[in-house]
FITITI-412425 format. One record per residue (C-alpha): residue in one letter; residue number from 1; x, y, z; chain. Coordinates in pm, whole numbers, plus 50000, padded with zeros to 5 digits. Example, Ala and Ser with C-alpha at 12.3 -4.5 7.8 and 13.67 -1.06 7.14 Angstrom:
<kekols>
<kekol resn="A" resi="1" east="51230" north="49550" up="50780" chain="A"/>
<kekol resn="S" resi="2" east="51367" north="49894" up="50714" chain="A"/>
</kekols>
This chain:
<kekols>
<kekol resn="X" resi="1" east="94798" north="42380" up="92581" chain="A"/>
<kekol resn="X" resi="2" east="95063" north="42428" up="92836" chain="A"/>
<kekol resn="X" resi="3" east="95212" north="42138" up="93011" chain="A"/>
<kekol resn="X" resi="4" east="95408" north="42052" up="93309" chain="A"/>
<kekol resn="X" resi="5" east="95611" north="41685" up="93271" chain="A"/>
<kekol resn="X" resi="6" east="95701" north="41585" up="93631" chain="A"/>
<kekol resn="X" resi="7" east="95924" north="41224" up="93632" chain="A"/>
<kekol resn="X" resi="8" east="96228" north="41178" up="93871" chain="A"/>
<kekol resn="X" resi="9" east="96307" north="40995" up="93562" chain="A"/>
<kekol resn="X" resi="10" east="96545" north="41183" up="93292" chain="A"/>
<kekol resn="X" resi="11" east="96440" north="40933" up="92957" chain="A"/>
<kekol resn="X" resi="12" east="96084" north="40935" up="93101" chain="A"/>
<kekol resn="X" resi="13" east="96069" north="41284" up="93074" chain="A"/>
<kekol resn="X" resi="14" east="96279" north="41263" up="92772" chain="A"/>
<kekol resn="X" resi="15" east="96022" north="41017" up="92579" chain="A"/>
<kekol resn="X" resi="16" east="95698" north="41228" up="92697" chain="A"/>
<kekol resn="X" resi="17" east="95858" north="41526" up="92566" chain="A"/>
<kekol resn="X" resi="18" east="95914" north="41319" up="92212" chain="A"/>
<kekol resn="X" resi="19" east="95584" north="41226" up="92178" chain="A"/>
<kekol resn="X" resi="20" east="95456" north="41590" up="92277" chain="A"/>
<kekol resn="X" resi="21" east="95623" north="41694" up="92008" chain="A"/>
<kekol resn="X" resi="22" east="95382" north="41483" up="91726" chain="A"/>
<kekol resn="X" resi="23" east="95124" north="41680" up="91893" chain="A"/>
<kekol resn="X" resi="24" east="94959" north="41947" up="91769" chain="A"/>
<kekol resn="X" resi="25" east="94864" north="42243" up="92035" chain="A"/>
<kekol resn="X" resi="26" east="95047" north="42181" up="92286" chain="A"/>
<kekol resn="X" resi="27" east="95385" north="42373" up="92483" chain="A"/>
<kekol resn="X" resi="28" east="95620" north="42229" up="92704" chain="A"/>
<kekol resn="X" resi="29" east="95718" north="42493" up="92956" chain="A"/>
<kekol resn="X" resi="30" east="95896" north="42370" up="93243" chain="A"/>
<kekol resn="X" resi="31" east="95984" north="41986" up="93332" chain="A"/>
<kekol resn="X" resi="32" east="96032" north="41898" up="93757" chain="A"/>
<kekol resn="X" resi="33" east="96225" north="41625" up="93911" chain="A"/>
<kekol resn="X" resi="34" east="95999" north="41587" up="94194" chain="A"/>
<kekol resn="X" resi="35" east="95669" north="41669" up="94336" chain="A"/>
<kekol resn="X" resi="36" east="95779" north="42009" up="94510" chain="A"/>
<kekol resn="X" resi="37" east="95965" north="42142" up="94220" chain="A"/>
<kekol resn="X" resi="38" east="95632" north="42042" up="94037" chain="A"/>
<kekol resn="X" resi="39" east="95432" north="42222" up="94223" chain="A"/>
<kekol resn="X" resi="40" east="95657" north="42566" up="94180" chain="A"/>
<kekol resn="X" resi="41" east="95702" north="42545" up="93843" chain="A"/>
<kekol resn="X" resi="42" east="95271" north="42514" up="93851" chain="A"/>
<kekol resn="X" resi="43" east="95236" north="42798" up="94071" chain="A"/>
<kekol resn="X" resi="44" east="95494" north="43038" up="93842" chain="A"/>
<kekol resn="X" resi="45" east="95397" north="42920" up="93511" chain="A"/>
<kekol resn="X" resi="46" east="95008" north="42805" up="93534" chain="A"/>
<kekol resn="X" resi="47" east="95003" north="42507" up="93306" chain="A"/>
<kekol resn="X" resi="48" east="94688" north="42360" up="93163" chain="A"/>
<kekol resn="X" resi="49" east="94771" north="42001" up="93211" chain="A"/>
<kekol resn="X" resi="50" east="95056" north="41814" up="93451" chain="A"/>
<kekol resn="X" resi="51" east="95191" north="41494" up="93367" chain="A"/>
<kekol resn="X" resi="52" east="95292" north="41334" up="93687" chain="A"/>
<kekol resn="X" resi="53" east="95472" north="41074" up="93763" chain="A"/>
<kekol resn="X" resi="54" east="95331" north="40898" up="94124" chain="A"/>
<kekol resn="X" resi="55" east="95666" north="40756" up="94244" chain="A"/>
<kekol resn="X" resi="56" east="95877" north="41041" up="94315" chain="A"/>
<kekol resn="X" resi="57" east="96099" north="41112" up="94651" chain="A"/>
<kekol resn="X" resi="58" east="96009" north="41398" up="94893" chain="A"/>
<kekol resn="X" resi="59" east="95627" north="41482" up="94747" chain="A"/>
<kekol resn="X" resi="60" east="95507" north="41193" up="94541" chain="A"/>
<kekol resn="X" resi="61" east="95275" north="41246" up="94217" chain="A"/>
<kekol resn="X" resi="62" east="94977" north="41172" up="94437" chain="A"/>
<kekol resn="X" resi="63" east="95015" north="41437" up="94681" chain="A"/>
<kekol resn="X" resi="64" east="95105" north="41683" up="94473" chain="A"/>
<kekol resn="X" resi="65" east="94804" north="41602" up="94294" chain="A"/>
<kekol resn="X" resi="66" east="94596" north="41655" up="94602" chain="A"/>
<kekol resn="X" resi="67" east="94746" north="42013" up="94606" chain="A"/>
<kekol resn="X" resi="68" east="94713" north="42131" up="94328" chain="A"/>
<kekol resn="X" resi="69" east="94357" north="42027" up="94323" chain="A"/>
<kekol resn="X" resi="70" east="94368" north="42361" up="94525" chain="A"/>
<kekol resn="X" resi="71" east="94499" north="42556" up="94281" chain="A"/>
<kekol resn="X" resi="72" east="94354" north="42880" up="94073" chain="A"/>
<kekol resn="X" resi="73" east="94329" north="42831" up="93830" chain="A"/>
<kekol resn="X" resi="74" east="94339" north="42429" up="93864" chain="A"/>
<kekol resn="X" resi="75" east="94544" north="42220" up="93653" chain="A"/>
<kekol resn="X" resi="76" east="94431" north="41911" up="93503" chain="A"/>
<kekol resn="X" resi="77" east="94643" north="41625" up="93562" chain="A"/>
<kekol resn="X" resi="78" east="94740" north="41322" up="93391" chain="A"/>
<kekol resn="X" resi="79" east="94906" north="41045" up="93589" chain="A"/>
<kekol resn="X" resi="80" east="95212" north="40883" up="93380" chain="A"/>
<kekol resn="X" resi="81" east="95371" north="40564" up="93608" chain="A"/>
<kekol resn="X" resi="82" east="95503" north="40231" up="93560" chain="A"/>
<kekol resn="X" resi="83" east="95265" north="40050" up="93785" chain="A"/>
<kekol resn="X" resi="84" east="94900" north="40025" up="93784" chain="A"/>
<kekol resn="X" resi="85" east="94797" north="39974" up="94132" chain="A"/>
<kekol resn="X" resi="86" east="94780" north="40339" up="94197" chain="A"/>
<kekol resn="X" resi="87" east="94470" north="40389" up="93969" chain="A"/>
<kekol resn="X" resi="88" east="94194" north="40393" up="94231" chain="A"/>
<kekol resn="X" resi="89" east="94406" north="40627" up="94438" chain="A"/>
<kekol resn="X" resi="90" east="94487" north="40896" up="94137" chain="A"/>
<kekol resn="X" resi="91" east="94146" north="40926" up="94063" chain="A"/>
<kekol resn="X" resi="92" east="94057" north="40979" up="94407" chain="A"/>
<kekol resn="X" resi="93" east="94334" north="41277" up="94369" chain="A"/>
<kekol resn="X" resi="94" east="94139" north="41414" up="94079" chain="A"/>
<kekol resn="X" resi="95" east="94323" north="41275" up="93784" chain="A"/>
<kekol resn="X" resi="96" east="94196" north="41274" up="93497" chain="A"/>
<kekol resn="X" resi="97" east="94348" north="41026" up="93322" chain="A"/>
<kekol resn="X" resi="98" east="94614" north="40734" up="93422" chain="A"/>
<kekol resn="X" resi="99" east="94857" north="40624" up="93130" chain="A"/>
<kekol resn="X" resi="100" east="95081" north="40352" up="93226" chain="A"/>
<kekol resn="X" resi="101" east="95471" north="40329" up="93082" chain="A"/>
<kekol resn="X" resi="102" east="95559" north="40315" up="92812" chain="A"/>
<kekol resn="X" resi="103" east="95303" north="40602" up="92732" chain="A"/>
<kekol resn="X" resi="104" east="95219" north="40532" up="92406" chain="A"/>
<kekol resn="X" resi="105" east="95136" north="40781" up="92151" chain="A"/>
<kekol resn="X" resi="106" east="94768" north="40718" up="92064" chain="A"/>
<kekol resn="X" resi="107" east="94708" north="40682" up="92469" chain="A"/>
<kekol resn="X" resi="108" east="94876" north="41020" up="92464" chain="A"/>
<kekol resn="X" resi="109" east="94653" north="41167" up="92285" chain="A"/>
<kekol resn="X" resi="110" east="94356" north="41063" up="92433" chain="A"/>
<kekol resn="X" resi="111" east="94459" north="41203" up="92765" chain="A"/>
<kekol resn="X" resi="112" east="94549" north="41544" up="92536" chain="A"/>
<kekol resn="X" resi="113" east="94170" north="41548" up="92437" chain="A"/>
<kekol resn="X" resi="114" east="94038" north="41508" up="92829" chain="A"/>
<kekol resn="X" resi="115" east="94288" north="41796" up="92949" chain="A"/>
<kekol resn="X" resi="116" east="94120" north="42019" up="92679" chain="A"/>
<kekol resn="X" resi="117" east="93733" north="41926" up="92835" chain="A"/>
<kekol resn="X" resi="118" east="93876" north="42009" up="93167" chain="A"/>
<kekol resn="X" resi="119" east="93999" north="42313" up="93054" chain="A"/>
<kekol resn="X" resi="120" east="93707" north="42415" up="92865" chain="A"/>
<kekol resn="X" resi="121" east="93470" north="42381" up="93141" chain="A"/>
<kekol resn="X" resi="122" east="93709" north="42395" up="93445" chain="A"/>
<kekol resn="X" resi="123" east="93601" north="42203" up="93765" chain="A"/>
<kekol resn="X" resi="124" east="93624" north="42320" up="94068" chain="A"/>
<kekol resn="X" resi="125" east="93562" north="41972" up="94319" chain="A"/>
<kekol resn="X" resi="126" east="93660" north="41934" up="94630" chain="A"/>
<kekol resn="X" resi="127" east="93946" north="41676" up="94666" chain="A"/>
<kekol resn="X" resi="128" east="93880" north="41361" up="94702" chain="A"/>
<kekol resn="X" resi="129" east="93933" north="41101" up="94974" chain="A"/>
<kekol resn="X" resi="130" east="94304" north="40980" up="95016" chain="A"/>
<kekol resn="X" resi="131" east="94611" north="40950" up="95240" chain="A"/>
<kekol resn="X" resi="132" east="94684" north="41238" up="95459" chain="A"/>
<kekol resn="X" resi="133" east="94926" north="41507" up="95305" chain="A"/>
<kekol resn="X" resi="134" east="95274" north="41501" up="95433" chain="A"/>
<kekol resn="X" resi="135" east="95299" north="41934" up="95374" chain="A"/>
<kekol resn="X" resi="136" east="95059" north="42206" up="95358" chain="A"/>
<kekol resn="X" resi="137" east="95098" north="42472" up="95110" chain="A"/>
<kekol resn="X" resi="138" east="95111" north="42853" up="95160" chain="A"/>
<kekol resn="X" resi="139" east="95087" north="43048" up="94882" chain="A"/>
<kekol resn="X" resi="140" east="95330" north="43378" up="94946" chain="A"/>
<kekol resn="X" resi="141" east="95317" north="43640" up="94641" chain="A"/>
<kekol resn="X" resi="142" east="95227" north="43400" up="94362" chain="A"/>
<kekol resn="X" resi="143" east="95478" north="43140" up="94467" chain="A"/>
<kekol resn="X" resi="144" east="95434" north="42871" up="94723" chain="A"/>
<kekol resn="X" resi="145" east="95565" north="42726" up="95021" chain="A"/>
<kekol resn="X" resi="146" east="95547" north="42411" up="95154" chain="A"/>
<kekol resn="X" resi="147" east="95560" north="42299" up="95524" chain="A"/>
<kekol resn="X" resi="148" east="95597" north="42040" up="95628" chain="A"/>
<kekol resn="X" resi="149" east="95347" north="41820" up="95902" chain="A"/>
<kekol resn="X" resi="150" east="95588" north="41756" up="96165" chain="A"/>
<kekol resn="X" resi="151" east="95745" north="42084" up="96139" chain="A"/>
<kekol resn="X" resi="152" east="95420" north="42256" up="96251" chain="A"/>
<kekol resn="X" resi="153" east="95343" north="42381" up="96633" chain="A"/>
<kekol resn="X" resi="154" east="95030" north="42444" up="96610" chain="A"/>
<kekol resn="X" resi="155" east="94736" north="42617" up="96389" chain="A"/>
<kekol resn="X" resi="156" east="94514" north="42915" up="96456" chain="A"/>
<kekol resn="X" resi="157" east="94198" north="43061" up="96252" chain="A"/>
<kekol resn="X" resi="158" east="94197" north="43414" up="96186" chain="A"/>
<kekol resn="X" resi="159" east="93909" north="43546" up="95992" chain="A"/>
<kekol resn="X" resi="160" east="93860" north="43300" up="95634" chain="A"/>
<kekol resn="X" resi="161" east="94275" north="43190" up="95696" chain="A"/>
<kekol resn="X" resi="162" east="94410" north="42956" up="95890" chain="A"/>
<kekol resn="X" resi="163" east="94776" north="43116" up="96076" chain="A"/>
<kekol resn="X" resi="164" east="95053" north="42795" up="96017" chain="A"/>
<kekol resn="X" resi="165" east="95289" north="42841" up="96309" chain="A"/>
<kekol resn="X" resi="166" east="95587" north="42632" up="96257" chain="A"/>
<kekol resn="X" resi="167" east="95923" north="42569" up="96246" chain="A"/>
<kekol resn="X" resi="168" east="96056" north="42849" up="96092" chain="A"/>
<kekol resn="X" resi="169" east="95783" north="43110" up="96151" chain="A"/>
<kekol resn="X" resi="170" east="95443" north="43176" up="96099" chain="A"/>
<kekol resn="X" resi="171" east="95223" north="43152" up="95716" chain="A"/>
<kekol resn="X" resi="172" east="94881" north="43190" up="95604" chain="A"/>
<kekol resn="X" resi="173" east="94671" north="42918" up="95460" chain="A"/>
<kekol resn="X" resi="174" east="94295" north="42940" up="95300" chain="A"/>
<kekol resn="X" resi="175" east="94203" north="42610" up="95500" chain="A"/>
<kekol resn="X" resi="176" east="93966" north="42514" up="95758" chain="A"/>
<kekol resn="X" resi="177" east="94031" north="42456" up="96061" chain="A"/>
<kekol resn="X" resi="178" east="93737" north="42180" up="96044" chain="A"/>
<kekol resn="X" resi="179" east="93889" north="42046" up="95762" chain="A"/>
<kekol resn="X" resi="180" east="94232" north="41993" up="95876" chain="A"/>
<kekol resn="X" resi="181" east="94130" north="41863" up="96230" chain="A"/>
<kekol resn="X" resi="182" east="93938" north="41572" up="95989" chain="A"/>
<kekol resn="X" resi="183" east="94248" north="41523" up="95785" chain="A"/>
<kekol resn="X" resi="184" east="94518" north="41561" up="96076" chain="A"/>
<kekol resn="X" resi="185" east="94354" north="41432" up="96365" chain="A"/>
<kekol resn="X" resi="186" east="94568" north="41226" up="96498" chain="A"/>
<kekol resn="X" resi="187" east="94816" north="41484" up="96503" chain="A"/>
<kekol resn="X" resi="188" east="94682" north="41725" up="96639" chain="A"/>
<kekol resn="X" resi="189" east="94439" north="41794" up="96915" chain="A"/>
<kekol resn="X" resi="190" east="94154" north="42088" up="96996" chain="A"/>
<kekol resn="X" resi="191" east="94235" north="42308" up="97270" chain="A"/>
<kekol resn="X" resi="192" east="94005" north="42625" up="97159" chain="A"/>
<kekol resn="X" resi="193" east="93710" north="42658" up="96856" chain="A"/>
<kekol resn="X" resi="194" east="93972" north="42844" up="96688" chain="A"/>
<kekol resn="X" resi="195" east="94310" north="42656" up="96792" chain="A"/>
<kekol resn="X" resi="196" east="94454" north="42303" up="96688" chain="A"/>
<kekol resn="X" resi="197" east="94776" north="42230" up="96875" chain="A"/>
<kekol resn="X" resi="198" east="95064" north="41957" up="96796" chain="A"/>
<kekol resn="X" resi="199" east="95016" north="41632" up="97057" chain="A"/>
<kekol resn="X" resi="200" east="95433" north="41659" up="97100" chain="A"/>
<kekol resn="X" resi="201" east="95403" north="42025" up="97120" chain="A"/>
<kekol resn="X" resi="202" east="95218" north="41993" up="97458" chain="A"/>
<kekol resn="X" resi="203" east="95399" north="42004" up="97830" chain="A"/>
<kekol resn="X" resi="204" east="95155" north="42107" up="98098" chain="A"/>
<kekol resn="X" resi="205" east="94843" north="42261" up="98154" chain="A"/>
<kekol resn="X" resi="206" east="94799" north="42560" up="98406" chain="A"/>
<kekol resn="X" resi="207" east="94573" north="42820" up="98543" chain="A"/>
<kekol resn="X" resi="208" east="94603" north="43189" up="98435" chain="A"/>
<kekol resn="X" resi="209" east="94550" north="43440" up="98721" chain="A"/>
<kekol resn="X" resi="210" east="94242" north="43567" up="98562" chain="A"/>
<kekol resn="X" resi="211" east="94165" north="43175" up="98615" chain="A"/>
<kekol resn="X" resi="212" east="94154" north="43040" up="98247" chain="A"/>
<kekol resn="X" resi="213" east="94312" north="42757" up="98193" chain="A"/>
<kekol resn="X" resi="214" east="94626" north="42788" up="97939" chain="A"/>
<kekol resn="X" resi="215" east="94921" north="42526" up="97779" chain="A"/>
<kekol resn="X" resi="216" east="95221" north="42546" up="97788" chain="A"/>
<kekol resn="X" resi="217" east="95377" north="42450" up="97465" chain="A"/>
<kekol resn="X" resi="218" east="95720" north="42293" up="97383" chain="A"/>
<kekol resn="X" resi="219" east="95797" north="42574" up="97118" chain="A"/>
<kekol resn="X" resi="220" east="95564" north="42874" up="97191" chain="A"/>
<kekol resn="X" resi="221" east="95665" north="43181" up="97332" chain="A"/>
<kekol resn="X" resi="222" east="95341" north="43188" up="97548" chain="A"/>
<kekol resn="X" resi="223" east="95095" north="42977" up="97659" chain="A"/>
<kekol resn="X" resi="224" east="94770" north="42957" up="97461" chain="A"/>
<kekol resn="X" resi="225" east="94389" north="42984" up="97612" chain="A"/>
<kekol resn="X" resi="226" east="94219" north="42680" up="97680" chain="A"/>
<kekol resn="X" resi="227" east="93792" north="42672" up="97632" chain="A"/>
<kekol resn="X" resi="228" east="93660" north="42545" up="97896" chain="A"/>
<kekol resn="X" resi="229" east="93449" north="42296" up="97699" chain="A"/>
<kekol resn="X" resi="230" east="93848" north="42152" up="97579" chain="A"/>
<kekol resn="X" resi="231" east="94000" north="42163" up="97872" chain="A"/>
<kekol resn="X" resi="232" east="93843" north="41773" up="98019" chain="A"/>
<kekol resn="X" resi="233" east="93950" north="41598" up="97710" chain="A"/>
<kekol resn="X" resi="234" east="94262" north="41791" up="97675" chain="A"/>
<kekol resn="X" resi="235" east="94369" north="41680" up="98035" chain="A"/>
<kekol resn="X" resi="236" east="94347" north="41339" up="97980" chain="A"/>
<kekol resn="X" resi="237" east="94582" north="41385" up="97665" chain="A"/>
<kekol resn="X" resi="238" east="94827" north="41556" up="97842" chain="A"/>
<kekol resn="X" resi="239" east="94842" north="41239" up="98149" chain="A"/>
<kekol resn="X" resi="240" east="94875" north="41012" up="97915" chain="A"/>
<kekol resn="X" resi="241" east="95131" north="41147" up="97696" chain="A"/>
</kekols>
């Protein structure tokens, strides 16, 4: 079995890799600081099992669980923390087990034996309910990228992807748009069946020549189509922002 430690924590990551060690079956192969350099190392490598850590800065444990719930193939993870409030929440991130510090060895093993039922008959479940994701995740060539919320301008279906256009430039996604407007809705607003915009990226609204009504956005290069069954509710955003 091929495992992931993730712990912001040097002797935490230290101890698991200890007690891994009385284990029979099992392979180290990369250990992450945080939640991003978690999810590289589980995009390049493809580990059976994560242990994850949920109090981590940048990415915590729980949304990186929530991404990599997305994964192919999917991980199992294993929630390793010093606190046990978070339980109800990791499970809603599709943990599968939820070992509180010090991890000890019997506990250890336990959570060994689930990871190898996941892994023998690999779920594929739709992620649970849970806080809203801070990033979304492109994945370019086998790797990933991860961009963040506020960086994005606005999002645009194409086909069975979803086009990111952000920040720094544009990146595919195998999302809904459905799906995100229900996780990010208060973000972001409907303009078009096949457009979700930024609130702060909007300025104005204004009439084409052809007489379709288009915004203007802080960041975009030009403005974007407005349906007409959007264009009501989309005014009143616009007054009252």
């Amino acid at each position: 079995m091929r495992i992931v430690i993730a712990d912001d924590e040097p002797l935490a990551r230290e101890r698991l890799r200890a007690l891994l060690a009385e284990q029979a079956g099992v392979e180290v192969v990369a250990e992450a600081e945080d939640g991003e350099a978690a999810l590289h190392a589980c995009a390049d490598l493809k580990p059976d099992l994560v242990l994850l850590d949920i109090a981590m800065p940048g990415i915590d444990g729980l949304e990186a669980a929530r991404h990599l719930a997305a994964f192919e193939p999917r991980p199992a993870v294993v929630f390793c923390t010093a606190y046990d409030a978070h339980a109800l929440s990791a499970f809603d991130a599709q943990a599968i087990d939820y070992l509180v510090k010090p991890v000890r060895s019997e506990r250890l093993a336990a959570a060994l034996d689930r990871a190898r039922t996941f892994a023998a008959g690999r779920e594929h479940a739709v992620s649970g309910p849970g806080q809203r994701r801070t990033h979304l995740c492109a994945r370019i060539r086998g790797s990933l990228r991860l961009i963040p919320i506020e960086d994005v301008h606005y999002l645009q279906a194409e086909e069975k992807y979803v086009v990111v256009h952000h920040a720094r430039g544009e990146d595919l996604i195998e999302e809904s748009l459905k799906s995100l407007e229900e996780e990010f809705g208060e973000r972001f607003v409907r303009i078009h069946r096949n457009c979700l915009v930024a609130r702060h990226e909007l300025v104005e609204l204004k009439r084409a020549p052809d007489g379709h009504v288009q915004v203007v956005l802080r960041h975009g290069q030009a403005p974007l189509e407005v349906s007409r069954r959007c264009v009501s509710a989309l005014r009143e955003t616009v007054r009252h922002l």
